[in-house]
C-alpha positions in Angstrom: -10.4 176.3 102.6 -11.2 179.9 102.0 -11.6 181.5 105.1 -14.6 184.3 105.4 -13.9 187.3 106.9 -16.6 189.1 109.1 -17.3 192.3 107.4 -15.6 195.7 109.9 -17.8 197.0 112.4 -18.3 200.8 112.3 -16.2 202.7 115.2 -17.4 205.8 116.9 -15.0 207.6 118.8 -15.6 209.5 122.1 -14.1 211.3 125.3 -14.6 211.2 128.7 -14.3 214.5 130.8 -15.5 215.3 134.8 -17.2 218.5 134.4 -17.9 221.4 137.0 -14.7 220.7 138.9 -10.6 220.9 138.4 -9.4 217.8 139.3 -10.7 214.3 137.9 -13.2 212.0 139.2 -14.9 214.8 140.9 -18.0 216.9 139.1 -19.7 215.0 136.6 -18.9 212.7 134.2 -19.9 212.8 130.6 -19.5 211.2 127.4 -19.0 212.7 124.3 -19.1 210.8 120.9 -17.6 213.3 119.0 -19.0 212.6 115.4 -21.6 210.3 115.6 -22.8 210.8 111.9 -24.4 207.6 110.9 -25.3 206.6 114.5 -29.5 205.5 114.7 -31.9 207.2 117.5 -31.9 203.6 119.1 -27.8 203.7 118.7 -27.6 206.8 120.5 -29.4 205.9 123.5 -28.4 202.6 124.0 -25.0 204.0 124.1 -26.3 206.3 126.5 -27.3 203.4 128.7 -24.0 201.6 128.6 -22.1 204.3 129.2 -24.3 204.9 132.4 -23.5 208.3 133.2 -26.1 211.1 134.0 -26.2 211.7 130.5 -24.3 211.1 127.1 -24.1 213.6 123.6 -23.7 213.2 120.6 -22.3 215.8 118.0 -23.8 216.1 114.5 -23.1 218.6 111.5 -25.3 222.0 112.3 -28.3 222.3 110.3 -27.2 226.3 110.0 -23.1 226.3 108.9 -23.3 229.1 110.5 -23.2 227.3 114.1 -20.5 224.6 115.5 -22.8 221.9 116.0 -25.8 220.1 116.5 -25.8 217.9 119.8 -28.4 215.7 121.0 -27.8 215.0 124.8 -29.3 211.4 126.1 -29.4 210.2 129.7 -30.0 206.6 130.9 -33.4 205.9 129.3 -34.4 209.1 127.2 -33.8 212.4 125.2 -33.3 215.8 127.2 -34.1 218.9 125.4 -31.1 220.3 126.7 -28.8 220.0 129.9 -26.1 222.0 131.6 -23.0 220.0 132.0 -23.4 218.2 128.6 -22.8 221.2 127.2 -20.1 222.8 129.3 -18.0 219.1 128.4 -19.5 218.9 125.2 -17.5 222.4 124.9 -14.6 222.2 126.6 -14.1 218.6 124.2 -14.9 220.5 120.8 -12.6 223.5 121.6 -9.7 221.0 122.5 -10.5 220.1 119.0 -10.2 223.3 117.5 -14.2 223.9 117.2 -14.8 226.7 118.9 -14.7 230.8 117.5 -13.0 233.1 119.2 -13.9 231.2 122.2 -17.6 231.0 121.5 -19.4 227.4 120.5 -22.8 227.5 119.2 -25.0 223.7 119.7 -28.3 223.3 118.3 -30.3 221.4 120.5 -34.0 220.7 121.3 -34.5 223.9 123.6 -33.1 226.0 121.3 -29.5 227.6 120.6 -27.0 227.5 123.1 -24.1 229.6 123.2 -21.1 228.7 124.9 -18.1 230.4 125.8 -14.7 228.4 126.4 -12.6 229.3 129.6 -8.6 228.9 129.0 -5.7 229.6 131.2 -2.5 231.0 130.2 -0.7 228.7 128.4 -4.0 228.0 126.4 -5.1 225.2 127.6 -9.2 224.6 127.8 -10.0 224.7 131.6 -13.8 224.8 131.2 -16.7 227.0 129.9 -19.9 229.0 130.6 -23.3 228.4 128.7 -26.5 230.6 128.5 -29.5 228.4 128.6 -31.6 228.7 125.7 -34.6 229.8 127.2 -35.7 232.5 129.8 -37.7 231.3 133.0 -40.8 229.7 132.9 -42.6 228.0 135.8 -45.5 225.2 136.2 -47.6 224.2 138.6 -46.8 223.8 142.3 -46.6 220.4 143.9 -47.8 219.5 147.1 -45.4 219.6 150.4 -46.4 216.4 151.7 -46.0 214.2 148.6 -42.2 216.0 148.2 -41.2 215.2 151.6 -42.4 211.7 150.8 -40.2 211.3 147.8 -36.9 211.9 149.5 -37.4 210.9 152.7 -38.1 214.3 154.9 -41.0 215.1 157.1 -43.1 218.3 155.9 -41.5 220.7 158.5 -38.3 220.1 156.2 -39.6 221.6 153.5 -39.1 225.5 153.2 -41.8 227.5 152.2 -41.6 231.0 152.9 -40.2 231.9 149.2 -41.8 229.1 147.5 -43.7 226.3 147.0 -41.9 223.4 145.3 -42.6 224.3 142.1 -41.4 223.2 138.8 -39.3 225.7 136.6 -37.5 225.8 133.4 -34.9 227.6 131.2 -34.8 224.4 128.9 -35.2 221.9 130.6 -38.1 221.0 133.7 -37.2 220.7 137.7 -38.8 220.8 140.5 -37.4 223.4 143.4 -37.1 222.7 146.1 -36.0 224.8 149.3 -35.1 223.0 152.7 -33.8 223.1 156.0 -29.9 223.3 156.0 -29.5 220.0 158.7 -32.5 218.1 156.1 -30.2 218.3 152.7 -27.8 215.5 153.8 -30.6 213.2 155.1 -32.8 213.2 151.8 -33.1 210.1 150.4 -35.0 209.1 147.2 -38.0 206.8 147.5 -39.0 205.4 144.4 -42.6 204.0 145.0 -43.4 207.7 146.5 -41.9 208.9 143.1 -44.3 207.3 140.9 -47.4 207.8 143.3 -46.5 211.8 143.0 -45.6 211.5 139.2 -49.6 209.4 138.6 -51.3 212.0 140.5 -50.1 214.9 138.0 -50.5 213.7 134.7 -49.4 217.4 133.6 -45.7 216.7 134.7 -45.6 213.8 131.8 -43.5 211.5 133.5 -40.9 213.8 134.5 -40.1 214.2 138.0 -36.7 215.6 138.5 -36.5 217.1 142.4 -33.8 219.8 143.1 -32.8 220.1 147.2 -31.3 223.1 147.8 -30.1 225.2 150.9 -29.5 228.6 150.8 -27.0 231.4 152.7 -26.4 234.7 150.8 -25.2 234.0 147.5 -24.1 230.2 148.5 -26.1 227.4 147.2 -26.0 223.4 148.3 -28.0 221.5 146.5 -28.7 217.6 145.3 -30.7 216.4 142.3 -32.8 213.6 142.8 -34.6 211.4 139.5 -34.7 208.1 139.8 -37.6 207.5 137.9 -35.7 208.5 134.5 -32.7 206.4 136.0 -30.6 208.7 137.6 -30.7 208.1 141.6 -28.7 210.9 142.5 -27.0 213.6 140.3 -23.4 215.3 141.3 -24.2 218.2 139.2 -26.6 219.7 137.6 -26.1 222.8 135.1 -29.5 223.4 134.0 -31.6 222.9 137.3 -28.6 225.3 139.2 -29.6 227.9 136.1 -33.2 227.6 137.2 -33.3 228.2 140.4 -30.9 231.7 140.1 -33.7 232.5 137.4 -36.2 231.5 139.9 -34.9 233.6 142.9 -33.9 236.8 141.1 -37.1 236.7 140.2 -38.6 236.0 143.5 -36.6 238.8 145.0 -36.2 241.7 142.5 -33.3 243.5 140.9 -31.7 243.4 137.6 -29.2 240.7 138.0 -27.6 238.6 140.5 -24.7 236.0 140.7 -24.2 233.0 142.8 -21.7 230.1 143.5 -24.0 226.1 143.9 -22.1 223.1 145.0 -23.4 219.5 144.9 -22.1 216.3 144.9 -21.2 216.6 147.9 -22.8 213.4 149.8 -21.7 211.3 146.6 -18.0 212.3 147.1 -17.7 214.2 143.7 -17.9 217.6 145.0 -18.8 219.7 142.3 -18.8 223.5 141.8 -21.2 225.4 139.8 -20.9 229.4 138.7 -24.1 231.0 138.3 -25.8 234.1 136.9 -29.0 235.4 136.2 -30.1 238.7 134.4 -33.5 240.3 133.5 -34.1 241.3 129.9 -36.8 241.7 127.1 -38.5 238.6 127.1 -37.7 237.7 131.0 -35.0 235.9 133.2 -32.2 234.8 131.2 -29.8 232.6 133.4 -25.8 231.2 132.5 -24.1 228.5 134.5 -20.2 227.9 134.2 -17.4 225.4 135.8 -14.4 223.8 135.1 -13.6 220.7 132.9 -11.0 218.0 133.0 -10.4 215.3 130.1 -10.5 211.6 131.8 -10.9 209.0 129.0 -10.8 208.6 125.2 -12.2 205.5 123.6 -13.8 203.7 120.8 -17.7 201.7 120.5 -18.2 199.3 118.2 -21.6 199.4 116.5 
């Protein structure tokens, strides 16, 4: 009897690394399938769901030769436009790789072109990176304080006003900021059905409610991320919202630039440590964010 053989299923390598931090199984874990040529839309994000981290990329040939990559960054259930620790991993992976230029990765991504500069110590080794998002600041509508203290589980007095309202803001990528009482940060608590009743009453926010807590003293920021309704309960660090709000309060307060140092993850136990800038230019607020990366895991899928 001649047996059959089943015909070999394609393999897509990736890496694992815990980004904004300098130890493993702290910061934030990502997933990087390091050429995923050949790989479908649906491939990618269902990927992206078993892998079950905050979010998953995916590194394709540049459309300009001229660049390092294109990446396409998916978390649980969709695509984002761009993201800040995706692309510090995403990085800090490549340049292990020998990808990078003199340091410096370029990613086409939705948002735009994001440049990334690689961090290495003195023997050489990759230790993490810094990324400009790809867009200056931009802010939406404001969002009312008694449907945001609903959402995480706070009483209206938590909420902080006096700089702003909680209003959503971008350098890429949409948040909403929001500014509370130091002894309210740890309490928060996501309630989903408030969620969705906030998210139907402003159509204009298009199904994306992403809530950014923050406290802040001086030039230290504590902060937790919040979006359940795109899957992700609680976030232990979050690049592009930490961007968003140094964009958002350099321009609240005036100056040409200012620096600050965010950590989250906190209340999750994967403390997490994020390096921030923001600088006023031609077209507006520019913003970086930066942190260390550490590899964890190397695999293959089988598609």
């Amino acid at each position: 009897m001649v047996e059959l053989l089943e015909p070999a299923m394609p393999t897509y390598a990736y890496e694992t690394v815990d980004v904004f931090t300098d130890r493993r199984f702290g910061g934030n874990p990502l997933a990087v399938f390091t050429d995923a040529r050949g790989m479908s839309d649906g491939e990618m994000q269902a990927l992206a769901a078993e892998m079950n981290y905050s979010e998953t990329t995916f590194v394709l040939p540049p459309e300009d030769p001229a660049h390092t990559a294109r990446v396409r960054i998916f978390h649980r259930t969709g695509e984002m436009p761009f993201a800040g620790h995706p692309n510090v991993g995403t990085a800090c992976v490549l340049a292990r790789h020998g990808r990078d230029k003199d340091g410096v990765l370029l990613f086409e991504e939705l948002a735009g072109l994001v440049e990334v500069k690689v961090e290495r110590d003195g023997a050489d080794n990759v230790t993490g990176a810094t990324i400009a998002a790809p867009q200056p600041l931009s802010t939406g509508i404001e969002l009312p304080v008694d449907g945001i203290a609903s959402c995480v589980g706070l009483a209206p007095a938590d909420i902080i006003v006096a700089a702003h309202r909680p209003i959503q803001a971008s350098v890429g990528v949409k948040f909403v900021l929001v500014e509370v009482k130091a002894e309210a940060l740890a309490r928060a608590l996501p309630d989903i059905s408030a969620y969705r009743v906030l998210e139907a009453a402003h159509p204009v926010l298009q199904g994306r409610l992403s809530l950014f807590l923050y406290v802040r003293e001086g030039g230290k920021i504590r902060a937790r991320m919040f979006a359940p309704l795109a899957g992700t309960w609680e976030d232990p660090a979050t690049g592009s919202a930490s961007a968003t709000v140094a964009a958002l309060l350099l321009s609240l307060e005036g100056g040409d630039s200012a620096s600050f140092e965010l950590t989250q993850g906190v209340e999750m136990g994967r403390p997490s440590l994020l390096k921030l800038t923001a600088q006023r230019g031609a077209d507006g607020i520019r913003a970086t964010v930066g942190g260390g990366c550490v590899p964890v895991f190397r695999g293959e899928a089988l598609l």
